[in-house]
C-alpha positions in Angstrom: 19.0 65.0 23.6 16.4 67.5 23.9 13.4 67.1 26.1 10.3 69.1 26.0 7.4 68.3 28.5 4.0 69.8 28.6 0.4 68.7 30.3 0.4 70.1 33.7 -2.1 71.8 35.7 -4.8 72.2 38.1 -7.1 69.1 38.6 -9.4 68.1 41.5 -8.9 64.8 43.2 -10.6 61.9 41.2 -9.4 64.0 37.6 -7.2 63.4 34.9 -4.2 64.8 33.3 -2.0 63.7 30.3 1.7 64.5 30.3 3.8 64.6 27.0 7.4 64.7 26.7 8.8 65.5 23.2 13.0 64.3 22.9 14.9 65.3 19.9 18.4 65.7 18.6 20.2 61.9 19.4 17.0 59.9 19.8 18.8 57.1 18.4 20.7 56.3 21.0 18.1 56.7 23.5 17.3 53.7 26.1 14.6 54.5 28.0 12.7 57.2 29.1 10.5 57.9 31.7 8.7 60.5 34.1 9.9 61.5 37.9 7.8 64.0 40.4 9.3 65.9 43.5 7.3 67.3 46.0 8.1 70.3 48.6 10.7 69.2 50.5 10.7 65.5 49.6 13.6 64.1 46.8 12.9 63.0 43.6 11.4 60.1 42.7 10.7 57.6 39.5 6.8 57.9 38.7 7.0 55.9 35.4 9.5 54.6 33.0 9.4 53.1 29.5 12.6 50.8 27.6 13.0 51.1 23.9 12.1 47.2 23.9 8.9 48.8 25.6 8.7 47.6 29.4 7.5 49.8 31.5 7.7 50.0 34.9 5.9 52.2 37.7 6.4 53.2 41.7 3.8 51.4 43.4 2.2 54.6 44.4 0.2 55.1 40.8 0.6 51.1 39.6 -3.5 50.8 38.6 -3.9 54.6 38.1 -1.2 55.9 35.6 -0.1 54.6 32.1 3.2 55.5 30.4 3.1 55.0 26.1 5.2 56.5 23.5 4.8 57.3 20.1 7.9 56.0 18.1 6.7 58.2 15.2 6.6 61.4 17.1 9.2 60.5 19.5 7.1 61.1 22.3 6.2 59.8 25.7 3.0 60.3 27.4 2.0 60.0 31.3 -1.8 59.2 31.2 -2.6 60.1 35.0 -6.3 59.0 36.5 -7.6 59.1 40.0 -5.4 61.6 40.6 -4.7 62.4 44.5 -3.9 65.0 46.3 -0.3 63.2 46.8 0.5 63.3 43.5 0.9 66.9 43.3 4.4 67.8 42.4 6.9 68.9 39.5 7.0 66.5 36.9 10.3 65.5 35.2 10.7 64.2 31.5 13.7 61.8 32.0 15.7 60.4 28.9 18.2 57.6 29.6 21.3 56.5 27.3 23.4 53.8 28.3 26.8 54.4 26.5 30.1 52.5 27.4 31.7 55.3 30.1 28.3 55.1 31.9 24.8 56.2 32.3 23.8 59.8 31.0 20.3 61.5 32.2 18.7 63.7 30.7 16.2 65.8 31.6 13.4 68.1 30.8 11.8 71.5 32.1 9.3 70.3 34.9 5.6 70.4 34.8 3.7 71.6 38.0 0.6 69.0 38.5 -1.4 70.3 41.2 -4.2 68.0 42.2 -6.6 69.9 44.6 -8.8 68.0 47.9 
């Protein structure tokens, strides 16, 4: 599986931003997929995820404020970010899950500076 993120940027606080996150190669057997952030210093952490079945689930620090969707056809996940806070500045992570019998593999794409300014 191959991930490829874009969307990043500058934005001031109150702004928005759209993330997209392309996979290829096994999609198939692809469970979920998702978006994590780590700021300077601090570990990283799950922003957004969606399941194939299509649950999604978010950290409480952007529930009301950020949307995760995907595009079957295009095989593409999106991070719709609004309100956007100085906090939420960070590297963003495409994350790609498959659940296979020996275990749980990650995947992961090149990160996406979003830099919301005060």
């Amino acid at each position: 599986v191959q991930l490829q993120a874009s969307g990043g940027g500058l934005v001031q606080a109150g702004g928005s931003l759209r993330l997209s996150c392309a996979a290829s190669g096994s999609i198939f057997s692809i469970n979920a997929m998702g978006w994590y952030r780590q700021a300077p210093g601090k570990q990283r952490e799950l922003v957004a995820d969606i399941t194939r079945g299509g649950n999604t689930n978010y950290a409480d620090s952007v529930k009301g404020r950020f949307t995760i969707s995907r595009d079957s056809a295009k095989n593409t996940v999106y991070l719709q970010m609004n309100t956007l806070k100085p906090e939420d500045t960070a590297v963003y992570y495409c994350n790609a899950v498959q659940q296979r019998i020996t275990g749980r593999y990650d995947y992961w794409g090149q990160g996406t500076q979003v830099t919301v300014s005060s």
